[in-house]
LOZAMI-378780 format. One record per residue: residue in one letter; residue number from 1; x, y, z of N, C-alpha, C, O, CB in turn. Coordinates in steps of 0.2 Angstrom, whole numbers, plus 5000, padded with zeros to 4 digits. Glycine has a CB too. Layout:
N
R r   k n_east n_north n_up ca_east ca_north ca_up c_east c_north c_up o_east o_north o_up cb_east cb_north cb_up
R A NUM      X       Y    Z       X        Y     Z      X       Y    Z      X       Y    Z       X        Y     Z
...
//
This chain:
251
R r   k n_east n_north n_up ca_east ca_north ca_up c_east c_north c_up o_east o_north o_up cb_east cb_north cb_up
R X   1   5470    5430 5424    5471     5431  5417   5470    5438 5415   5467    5442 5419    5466     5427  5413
R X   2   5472    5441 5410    5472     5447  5408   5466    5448 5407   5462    5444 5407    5477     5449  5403
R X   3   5463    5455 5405    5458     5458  5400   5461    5458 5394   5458    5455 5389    5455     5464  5402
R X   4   5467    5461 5394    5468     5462  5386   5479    5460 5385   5483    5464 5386    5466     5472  5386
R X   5   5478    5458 5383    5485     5456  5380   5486    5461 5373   5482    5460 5368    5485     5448  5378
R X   6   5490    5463 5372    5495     5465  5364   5500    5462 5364   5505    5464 5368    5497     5473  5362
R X   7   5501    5458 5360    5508     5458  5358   5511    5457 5351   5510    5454 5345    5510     5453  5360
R X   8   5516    5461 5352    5520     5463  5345   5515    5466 5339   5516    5465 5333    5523     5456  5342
R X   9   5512    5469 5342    5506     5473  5337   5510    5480 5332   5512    5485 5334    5498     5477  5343
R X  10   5509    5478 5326    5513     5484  5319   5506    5485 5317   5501    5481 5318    5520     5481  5310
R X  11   5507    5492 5313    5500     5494  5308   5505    5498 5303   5509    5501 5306    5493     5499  5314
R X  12   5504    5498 5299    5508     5504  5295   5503    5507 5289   5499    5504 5286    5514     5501  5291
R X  13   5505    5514 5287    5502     5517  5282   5505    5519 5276   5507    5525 5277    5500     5522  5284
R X  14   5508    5515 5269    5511     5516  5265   5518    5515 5268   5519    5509 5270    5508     5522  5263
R X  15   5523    5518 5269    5530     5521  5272   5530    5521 5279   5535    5518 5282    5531     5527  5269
R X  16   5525    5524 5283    5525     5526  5289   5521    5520 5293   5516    5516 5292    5520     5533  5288
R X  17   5526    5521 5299    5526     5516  5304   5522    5516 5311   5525    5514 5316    5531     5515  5304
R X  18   5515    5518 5312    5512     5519  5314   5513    5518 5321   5515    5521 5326    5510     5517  5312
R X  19   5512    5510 5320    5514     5507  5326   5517    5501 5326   5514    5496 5325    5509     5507  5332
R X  20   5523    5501 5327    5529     5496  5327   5530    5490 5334   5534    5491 5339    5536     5500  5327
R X  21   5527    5484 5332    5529     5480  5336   5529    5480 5345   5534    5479 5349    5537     5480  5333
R X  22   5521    5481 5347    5520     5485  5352   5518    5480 5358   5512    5478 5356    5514     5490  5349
R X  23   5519    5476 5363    5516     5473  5369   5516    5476 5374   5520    5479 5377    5518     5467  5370
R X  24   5509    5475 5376    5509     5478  5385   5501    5471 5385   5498    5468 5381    5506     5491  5386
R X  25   5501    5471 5393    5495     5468  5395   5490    5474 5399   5493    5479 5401    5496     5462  5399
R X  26   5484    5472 5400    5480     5476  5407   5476    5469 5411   5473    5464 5410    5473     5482  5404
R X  27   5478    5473 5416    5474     5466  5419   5467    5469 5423   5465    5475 5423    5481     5461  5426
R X  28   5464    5464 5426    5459     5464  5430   5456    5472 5434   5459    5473 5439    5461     5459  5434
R X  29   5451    5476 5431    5451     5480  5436   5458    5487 5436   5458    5491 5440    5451     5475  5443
R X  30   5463    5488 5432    5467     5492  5432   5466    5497 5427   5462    5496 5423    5472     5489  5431
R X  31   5470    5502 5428    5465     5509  5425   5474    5510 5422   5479    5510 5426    5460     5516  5432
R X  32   5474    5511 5415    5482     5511  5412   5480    5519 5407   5475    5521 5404    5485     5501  5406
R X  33   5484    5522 5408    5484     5527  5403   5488    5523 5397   5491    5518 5398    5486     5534  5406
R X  34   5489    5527 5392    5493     5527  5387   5494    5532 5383   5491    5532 5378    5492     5524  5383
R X  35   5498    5537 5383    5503     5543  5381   5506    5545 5378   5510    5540 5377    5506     5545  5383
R X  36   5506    5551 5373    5514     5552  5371   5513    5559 5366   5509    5563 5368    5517     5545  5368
R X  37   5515    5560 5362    5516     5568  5357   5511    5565 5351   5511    5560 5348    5527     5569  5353
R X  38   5506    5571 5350    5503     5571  5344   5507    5567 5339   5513    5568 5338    5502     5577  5341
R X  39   5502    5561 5335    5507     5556  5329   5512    5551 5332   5517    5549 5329    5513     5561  5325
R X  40   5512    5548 5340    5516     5543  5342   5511    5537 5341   5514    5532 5341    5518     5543  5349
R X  41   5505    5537 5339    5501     5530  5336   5497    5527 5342   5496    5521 5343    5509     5523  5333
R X  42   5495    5531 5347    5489     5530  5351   5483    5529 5348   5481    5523 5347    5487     5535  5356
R X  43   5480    5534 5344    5475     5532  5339   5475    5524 5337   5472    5519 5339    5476     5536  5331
R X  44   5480    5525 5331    5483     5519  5327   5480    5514 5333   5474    5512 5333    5492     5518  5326
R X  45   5485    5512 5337    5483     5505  5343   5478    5504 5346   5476    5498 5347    5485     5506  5349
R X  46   5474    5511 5347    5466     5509  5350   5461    5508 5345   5455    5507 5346    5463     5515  5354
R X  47   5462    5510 5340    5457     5507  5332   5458    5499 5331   5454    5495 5329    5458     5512  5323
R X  48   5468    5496 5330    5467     5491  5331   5464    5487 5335   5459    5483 5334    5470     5489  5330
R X  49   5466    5489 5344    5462     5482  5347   5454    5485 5346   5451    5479 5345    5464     5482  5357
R X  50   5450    5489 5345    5444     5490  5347   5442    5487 5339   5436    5490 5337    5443     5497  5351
R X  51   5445    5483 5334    5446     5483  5327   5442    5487 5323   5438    5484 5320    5446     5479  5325
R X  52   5443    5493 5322    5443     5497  5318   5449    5498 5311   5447    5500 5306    5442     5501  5321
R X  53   5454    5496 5313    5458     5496  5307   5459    5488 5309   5457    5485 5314    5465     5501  5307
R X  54   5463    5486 5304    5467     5477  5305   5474    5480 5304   5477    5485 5301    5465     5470  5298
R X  55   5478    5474 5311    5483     5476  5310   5488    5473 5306   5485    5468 5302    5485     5477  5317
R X  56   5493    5472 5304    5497     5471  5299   5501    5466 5302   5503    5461 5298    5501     5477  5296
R X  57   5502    5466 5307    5504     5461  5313   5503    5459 5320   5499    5463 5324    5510     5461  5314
R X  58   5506    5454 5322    5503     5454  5330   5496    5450 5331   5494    5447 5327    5502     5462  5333
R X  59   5494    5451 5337    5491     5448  5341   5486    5452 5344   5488    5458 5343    5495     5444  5344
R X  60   5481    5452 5348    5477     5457  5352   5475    5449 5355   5474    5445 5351    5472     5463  5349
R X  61   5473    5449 5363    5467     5443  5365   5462    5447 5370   5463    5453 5372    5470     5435  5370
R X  62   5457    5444 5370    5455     5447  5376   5453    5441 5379   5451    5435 5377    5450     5454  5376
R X  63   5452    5443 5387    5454     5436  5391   5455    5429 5388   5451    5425 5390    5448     5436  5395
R X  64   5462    5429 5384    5464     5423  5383   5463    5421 5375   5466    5417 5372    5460     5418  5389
R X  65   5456    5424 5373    5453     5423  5368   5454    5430 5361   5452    5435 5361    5446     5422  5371
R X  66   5458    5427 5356    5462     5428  5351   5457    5434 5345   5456    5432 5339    5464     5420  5347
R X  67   5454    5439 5348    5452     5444  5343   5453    5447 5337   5449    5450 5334    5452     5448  5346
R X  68   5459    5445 5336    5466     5450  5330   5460    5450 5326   5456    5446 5326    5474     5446  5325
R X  69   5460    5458 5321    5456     5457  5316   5448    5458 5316   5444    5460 5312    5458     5452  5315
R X  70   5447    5456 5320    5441     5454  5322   5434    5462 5323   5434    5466 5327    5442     5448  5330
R X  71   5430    5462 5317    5427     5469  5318   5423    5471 5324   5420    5467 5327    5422     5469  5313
R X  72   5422    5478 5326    5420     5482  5331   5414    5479 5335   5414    5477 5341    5419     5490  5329
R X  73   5410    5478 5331    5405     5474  5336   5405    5466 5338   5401    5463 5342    5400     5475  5334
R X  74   5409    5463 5334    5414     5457  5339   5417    5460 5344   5416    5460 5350    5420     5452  5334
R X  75   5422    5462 5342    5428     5466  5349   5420    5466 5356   5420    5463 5361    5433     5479  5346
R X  76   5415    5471 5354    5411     5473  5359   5407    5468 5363   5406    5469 5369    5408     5476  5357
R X  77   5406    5461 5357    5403     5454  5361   5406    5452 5366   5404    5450 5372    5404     5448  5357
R X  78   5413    5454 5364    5419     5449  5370   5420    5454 5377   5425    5452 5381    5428     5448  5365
R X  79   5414    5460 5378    5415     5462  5384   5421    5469 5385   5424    5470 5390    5416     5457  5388
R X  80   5421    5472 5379    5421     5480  5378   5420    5484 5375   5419    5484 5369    5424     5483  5377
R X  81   5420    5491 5382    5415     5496  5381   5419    5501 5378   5425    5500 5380    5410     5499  5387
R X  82   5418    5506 5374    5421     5511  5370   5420    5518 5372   5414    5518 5373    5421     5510  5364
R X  83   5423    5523 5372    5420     5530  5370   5426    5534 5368   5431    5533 5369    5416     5534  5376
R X  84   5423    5540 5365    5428     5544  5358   5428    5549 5362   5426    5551 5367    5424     5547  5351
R X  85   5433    5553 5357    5435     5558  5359   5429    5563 5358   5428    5568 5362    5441     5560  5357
R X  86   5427    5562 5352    5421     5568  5350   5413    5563 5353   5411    5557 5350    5421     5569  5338
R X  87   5409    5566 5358    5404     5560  5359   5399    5557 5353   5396    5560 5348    5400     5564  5365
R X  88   5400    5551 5353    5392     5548  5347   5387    5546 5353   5387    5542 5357    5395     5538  5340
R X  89   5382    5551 5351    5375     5549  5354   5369    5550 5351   5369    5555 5348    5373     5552  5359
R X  90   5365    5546 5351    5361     5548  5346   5354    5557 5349   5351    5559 5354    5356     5539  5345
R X  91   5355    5562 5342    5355     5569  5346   5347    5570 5349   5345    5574 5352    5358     5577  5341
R X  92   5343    5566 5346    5335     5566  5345   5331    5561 5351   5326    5561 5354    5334     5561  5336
R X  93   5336    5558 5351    5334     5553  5359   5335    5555 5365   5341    5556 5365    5335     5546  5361
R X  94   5331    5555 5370    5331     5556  5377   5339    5552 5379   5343    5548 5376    5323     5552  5380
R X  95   5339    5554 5385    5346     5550  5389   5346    5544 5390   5351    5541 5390    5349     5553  5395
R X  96   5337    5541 5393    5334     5536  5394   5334    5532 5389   5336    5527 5389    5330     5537  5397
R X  97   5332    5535 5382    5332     5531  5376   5338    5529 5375   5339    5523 5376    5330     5534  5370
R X  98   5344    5533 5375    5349     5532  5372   5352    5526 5374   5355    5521 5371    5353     5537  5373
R X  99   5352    5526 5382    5356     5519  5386   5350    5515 5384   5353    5510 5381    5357     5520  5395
R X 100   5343    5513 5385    5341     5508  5383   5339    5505 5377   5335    5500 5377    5338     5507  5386
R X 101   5342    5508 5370    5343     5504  5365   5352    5501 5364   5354    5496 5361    5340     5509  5360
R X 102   5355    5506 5369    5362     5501  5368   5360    5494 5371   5361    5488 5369    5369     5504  5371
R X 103   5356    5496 5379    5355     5489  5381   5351    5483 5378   5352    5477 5379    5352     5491  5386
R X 104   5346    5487 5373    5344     5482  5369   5348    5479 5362   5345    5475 5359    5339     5485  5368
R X 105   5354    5481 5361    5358     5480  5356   5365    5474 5360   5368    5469 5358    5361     5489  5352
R X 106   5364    5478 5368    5369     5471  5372   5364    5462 5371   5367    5457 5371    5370     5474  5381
R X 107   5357    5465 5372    5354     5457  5374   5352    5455 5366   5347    5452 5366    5347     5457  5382
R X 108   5355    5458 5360    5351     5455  5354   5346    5457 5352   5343    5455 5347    5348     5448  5354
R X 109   5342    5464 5356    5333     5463  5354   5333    5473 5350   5328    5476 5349    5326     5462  5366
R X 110   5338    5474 5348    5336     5479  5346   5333    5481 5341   5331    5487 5340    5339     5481  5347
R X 111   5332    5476 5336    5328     5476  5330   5321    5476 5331   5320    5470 5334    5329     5471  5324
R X 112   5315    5479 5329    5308     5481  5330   5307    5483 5337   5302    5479 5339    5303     5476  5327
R X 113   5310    5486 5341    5309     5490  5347   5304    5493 5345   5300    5492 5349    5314     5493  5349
R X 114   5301    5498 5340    5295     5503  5339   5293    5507 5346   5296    5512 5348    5289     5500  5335
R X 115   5287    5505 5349    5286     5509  5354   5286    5506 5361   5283    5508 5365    5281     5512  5352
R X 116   5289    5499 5360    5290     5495  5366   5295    5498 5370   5296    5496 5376    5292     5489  5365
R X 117   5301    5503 5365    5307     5507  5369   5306    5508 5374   5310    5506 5379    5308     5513  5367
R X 118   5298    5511 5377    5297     5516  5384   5297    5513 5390   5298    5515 5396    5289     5520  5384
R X 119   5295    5505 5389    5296     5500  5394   5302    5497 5395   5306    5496 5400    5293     5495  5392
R X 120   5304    5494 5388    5310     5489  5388   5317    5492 5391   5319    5497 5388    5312     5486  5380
R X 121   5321    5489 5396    5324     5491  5400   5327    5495 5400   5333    5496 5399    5327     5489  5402
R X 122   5320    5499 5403    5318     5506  5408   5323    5506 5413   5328    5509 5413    5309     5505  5413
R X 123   5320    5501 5419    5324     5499  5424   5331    5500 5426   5333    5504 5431    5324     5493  5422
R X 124   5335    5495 5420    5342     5496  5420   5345    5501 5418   5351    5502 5420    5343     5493  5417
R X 125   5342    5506 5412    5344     5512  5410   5344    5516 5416   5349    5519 5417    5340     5514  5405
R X 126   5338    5516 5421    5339     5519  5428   5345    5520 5432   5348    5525 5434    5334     5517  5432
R X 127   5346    5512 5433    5352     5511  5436   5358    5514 5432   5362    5517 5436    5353     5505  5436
R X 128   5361    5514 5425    5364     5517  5423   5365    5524 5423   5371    5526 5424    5362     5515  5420
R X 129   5359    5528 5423    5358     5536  5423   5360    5538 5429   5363    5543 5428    5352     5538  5421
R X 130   5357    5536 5435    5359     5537  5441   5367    5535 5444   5370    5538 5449    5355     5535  5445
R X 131   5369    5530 5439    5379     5530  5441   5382    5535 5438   5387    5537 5441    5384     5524  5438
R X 132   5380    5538 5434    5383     5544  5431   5380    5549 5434   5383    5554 5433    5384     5545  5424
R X 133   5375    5549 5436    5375     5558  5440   5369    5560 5434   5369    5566 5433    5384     5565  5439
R X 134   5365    5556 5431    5359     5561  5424   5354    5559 5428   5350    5557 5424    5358     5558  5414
R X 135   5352    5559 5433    5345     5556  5437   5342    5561 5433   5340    5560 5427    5344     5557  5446
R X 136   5342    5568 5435    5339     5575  5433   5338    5576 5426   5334    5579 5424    5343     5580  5435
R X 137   5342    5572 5421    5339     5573  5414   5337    5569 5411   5336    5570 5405    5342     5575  5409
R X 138   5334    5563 5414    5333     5558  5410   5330    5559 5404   5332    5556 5399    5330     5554  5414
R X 139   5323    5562 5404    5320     5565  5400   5321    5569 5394   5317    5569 5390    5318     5567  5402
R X 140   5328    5571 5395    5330     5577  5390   5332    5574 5383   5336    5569 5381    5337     5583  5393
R X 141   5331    5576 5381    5337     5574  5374   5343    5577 5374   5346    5582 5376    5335     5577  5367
R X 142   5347    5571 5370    5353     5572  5369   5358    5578 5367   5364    5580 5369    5354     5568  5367
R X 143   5353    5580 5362    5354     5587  5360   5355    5592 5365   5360    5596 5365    5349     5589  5356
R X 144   5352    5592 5369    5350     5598  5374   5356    5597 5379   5357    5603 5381    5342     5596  5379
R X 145   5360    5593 5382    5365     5590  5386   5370    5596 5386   5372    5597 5380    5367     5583  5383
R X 146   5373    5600 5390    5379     5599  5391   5386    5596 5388   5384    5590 5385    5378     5598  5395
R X 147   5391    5598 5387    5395     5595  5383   5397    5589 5390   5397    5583 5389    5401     5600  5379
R X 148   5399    5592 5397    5399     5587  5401   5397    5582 5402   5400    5576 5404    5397     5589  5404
R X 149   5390    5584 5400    5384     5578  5404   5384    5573 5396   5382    5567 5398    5373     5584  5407
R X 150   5386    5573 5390    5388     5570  5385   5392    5565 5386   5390    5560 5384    5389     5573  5382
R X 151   5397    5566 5389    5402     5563  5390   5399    5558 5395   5402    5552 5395    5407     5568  5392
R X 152   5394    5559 5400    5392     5557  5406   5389    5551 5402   5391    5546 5403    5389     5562  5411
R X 153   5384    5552 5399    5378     5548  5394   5383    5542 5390   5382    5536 5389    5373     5555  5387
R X 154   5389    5546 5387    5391     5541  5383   5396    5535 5386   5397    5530 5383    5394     5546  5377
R X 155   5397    5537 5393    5401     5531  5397   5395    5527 5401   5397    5524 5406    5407     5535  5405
R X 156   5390    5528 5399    5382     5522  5402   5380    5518 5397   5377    5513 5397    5374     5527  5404
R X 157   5382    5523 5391    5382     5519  5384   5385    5512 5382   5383    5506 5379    5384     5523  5381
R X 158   5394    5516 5385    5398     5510  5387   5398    5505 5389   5401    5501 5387    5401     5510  5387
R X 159   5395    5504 5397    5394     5504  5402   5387    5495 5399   5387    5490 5402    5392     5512  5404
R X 160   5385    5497 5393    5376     5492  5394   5379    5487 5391   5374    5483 5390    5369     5495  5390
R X 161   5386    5485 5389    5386     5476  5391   5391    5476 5396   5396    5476 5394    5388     5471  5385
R X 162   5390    5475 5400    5395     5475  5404   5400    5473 5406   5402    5469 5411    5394     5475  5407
R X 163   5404    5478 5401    5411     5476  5398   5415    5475 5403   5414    5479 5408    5414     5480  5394
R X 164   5421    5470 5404    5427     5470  5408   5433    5474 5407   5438    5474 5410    5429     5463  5408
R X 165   5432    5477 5402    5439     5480  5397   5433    5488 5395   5427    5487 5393    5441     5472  5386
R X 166   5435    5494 5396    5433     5499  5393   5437    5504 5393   5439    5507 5397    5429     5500  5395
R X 167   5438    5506 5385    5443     5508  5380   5440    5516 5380   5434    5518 5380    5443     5504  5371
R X 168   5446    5521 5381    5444     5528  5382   5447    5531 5378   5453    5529 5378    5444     5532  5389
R X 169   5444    5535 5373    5448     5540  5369   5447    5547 5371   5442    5550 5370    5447     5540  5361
R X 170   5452    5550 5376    5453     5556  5378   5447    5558 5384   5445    5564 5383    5454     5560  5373
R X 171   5445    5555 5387    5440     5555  5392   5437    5560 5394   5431    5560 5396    5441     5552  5397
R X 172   5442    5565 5394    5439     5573  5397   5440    5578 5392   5439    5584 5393    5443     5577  5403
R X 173   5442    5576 5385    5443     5580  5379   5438    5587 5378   5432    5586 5378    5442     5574  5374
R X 174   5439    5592 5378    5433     5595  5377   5430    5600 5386   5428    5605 5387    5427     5587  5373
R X 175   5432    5596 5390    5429     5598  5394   5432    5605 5402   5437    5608 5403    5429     5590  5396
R X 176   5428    5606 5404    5430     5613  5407   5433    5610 5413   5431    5604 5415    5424     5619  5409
R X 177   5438    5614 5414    5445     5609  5419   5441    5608 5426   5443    5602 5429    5455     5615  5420
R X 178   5436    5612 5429    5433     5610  5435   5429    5603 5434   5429    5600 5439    5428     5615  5438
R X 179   5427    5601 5429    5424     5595  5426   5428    5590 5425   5425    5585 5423    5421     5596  5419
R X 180   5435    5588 5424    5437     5583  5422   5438    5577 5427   5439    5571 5426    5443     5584  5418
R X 181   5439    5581 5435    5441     5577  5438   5436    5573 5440   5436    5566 5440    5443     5580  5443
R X 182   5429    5578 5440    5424     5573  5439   5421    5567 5435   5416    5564 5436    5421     5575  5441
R X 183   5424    5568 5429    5421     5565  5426   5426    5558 5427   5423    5552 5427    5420     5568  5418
R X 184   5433    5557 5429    5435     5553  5431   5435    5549 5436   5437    5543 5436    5438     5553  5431
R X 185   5432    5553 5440    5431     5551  5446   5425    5544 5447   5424    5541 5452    5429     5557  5450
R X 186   5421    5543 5441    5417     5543  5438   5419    5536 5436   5416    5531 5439    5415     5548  5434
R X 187   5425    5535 5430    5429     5529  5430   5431    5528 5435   5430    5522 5436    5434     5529  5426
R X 188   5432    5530 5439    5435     5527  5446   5430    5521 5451   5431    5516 5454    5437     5535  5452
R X 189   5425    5525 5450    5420     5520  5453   5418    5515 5448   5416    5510 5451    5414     5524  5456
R X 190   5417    5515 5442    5417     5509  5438   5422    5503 5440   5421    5497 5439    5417     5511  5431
R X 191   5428    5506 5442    5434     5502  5442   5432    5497 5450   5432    5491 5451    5444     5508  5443
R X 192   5430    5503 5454    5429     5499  5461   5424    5495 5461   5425    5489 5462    5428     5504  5467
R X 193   5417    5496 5459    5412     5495  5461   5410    5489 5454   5405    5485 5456    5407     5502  5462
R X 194   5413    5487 5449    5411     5483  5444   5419    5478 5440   5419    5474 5436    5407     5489  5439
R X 195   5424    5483 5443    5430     5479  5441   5432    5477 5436   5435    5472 5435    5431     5475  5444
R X 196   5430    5485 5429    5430     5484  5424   5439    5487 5427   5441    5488 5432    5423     5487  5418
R X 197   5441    5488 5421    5449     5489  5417   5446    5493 5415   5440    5493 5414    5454     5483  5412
R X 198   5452    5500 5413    5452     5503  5410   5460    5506 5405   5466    5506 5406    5448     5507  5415
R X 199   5456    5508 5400    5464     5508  5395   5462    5516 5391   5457    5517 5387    5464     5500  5387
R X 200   5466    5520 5392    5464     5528  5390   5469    5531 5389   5474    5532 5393    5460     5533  5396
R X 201   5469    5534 5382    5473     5541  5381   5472    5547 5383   5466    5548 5384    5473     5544  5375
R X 202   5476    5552 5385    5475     5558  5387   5482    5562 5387   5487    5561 5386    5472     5557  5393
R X 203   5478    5568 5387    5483     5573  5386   5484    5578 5393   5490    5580 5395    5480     5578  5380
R X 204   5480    5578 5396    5478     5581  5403   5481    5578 5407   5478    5573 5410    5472     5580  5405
R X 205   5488    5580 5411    5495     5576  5414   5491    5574 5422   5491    5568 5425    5504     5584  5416
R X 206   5487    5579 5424    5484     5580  5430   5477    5574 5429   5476    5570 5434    5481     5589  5430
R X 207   5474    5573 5425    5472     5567  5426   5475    5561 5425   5472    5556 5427    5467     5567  5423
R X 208   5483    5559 5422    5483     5552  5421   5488    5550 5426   5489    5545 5428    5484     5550  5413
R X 209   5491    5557 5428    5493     5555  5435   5489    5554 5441   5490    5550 5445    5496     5560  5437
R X 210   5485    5557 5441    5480     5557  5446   5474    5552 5446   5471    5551 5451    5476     5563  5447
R X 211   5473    5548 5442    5468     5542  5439   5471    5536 5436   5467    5532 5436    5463     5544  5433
R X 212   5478    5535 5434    5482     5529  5431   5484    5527 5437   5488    5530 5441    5487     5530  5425
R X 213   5482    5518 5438    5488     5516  5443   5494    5512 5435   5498    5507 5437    5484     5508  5450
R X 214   5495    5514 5432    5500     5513  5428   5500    5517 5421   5495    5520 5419    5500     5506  5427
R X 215   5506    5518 5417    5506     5525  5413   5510    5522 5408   5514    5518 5410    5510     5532  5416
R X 216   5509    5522 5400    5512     5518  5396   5513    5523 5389   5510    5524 5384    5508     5511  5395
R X 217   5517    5524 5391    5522     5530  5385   5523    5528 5376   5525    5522 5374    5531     5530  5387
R X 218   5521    5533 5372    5523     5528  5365   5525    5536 5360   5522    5542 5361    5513     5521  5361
R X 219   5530    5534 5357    5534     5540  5354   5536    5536 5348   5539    5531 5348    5541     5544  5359
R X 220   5533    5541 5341    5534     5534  5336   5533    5529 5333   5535    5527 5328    5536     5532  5337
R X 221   5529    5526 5337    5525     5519  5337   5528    5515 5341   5526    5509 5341    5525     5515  5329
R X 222   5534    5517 5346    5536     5512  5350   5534    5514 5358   5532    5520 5359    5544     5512  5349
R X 223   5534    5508 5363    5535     5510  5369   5541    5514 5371   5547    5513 5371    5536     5505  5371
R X 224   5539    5518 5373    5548     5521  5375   5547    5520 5384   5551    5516 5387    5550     5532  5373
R X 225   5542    5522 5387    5543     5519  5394   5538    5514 5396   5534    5512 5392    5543     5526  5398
R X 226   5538    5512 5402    5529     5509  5405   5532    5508 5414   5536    5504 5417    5527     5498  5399
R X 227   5529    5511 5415    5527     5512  5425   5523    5514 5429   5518    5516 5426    5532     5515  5429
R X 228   5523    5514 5434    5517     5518  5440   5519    5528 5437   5523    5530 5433    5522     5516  5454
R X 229   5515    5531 5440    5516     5538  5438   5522    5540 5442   5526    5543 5438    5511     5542  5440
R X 230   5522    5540 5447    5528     5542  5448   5534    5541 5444   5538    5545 5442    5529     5539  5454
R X 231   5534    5535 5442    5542     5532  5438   5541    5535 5432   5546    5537 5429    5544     5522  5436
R X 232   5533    5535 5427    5535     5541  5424   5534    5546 5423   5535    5548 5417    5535     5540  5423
R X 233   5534    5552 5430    5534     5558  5431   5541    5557 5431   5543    5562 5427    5529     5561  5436
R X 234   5547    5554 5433    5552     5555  5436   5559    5551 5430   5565    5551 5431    5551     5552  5445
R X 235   5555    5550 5424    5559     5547  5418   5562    5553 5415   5559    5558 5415    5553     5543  5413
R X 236   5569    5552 5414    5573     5558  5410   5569    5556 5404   5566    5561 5402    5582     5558  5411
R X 237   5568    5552 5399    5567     5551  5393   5561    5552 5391   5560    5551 5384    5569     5547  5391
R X 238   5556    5552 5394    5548     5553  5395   5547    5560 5395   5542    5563 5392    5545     5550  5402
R X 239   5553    5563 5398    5551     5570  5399   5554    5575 5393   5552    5581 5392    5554     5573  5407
R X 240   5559    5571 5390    5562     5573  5385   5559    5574 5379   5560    5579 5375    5565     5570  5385
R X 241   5555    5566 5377    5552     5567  5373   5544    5568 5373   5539    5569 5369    5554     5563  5371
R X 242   5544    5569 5379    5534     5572  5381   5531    5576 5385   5526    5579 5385    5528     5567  5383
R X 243   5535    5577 5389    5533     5578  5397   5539    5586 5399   5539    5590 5404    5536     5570  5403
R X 244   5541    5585 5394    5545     5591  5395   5543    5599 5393   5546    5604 5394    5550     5590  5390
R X 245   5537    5597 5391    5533     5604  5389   5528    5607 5395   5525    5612 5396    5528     5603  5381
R X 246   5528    5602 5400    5523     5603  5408   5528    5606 5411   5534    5605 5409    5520     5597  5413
R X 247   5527    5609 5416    5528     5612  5420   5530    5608 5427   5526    5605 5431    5524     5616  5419
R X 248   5534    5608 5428    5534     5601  5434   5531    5602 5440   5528    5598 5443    5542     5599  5437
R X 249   5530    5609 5440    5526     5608  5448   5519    5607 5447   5515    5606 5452    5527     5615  5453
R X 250   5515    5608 5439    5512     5605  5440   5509    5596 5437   5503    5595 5436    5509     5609  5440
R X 251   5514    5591 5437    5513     5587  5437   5517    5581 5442   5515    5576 5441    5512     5588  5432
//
């Protein structure tokens, strides 16, 4: 069974057609990018499934089960994790806090935490902090972080229910080009080691070639292509309408 189904998903804005009549699946454990020219309706798509907007039509499930509509912290019940392009962390709490009040917001208990925070899963937040590489800051606040190491905090965040489905808005956005590989590399092992799915925009050719085993084009509000990288590094109409502005040798 899939993680995530769309089908036939429209959103529109007044006149403007956001996103027209859209289906793709992800299945199990697959890492899919989704691409295309400032204003082809990637935003649009990933606010409806993660519901933040409602869509105007269509369908979204996740595993089997009919989400459409349904607001951001339902979507998140049903086992997805999110992160932005601009990181949301809270800037006042430690890295260790940060992950274990989402953890406490996955198991229900996050209301009157007060000063039981320092205990209540400690543990797991450990484990968390050390899959991303923050062993060394546990302590720090968020403020204090690196723009890197933000990014790092805020995929542990996603990470604390442990979602089967996790939704990336621009994953290395922001980030200094020796950093991005690793920060994907990063998704890579979530994919191996937990066999979440992953569904991400990006602009960075070099990561979604290098991190997508599948690549799903949208110009418009439509699909225009959907394959392995290769088929769409090597698409005449992919490159025409997006891919045309790289440089081929380096992608």
């Amino acid at each position: 069974m899939n993680v995530l189904t769309v089908e036939k998903l429209s959103k529109a804005f007044g006149g403007v057609q956001a996103v027209g009549g859209v289906s793709f699946a992800v299945a199990p454990g697959e890492r899919v990018a989704l691409i295309g020219p400032n204003g082809a309706g990637k935003t649009t798509l990933f606010n409806c499934i993660n519901g933040q907007l409602r869509p105007d039509d269509g369908r979204i499930e996740m595993s089997g089960r009919d989400v459409t509509g349904q607001a951001p912290h339902r979507i998140w019940r049903h086992g997805v994790g999110r992160t932005f392009q601009i990181t949301a962390t809270f800037a006042s709490m430690t890295v260790a806090e940060n992950i274990q009040v989402a953890l406490a917001s996955a198991d229900g208990a996050a209301k009157g935490l007060g000063r039981r925070l320092s205990a209540r899963y400690r543990a797991e937040a450990e484990v968390l902090i050390e899959l991303v590489g923050l062993a060394a800051r546990t302590e720090d606040p968020a403020a204090e972080l690196p723009y890197g190491d933000l990014k790092r905090l805020e995929l542990a965040v996603a990470m604390t229910n442990e979602p089967s489905l996790l939704l990336m808005d621009e994953p290395t956005a922001g980030m200094a080009a020796d950093a991005r590989g690793g920060m994907m590399d990063l998704v890579d092992v979530m994919v191996a080691e937990r066999g979440v799915a992953v569904l991400f925009t990006e602009h960075d050719m070099d990561v979604v070639f290098g991190h997508a085993d599948r690549v799903i084009v949208l110009d418009r509000g439509q699909i225009i292509a959907e394959g392995s990288p290769d088929e769409i590094r090597g698409d005449a109409t992919v490159r025409a309408v997006y891919l045309g502005t790289f440089d081929e040798a380096t992608v």
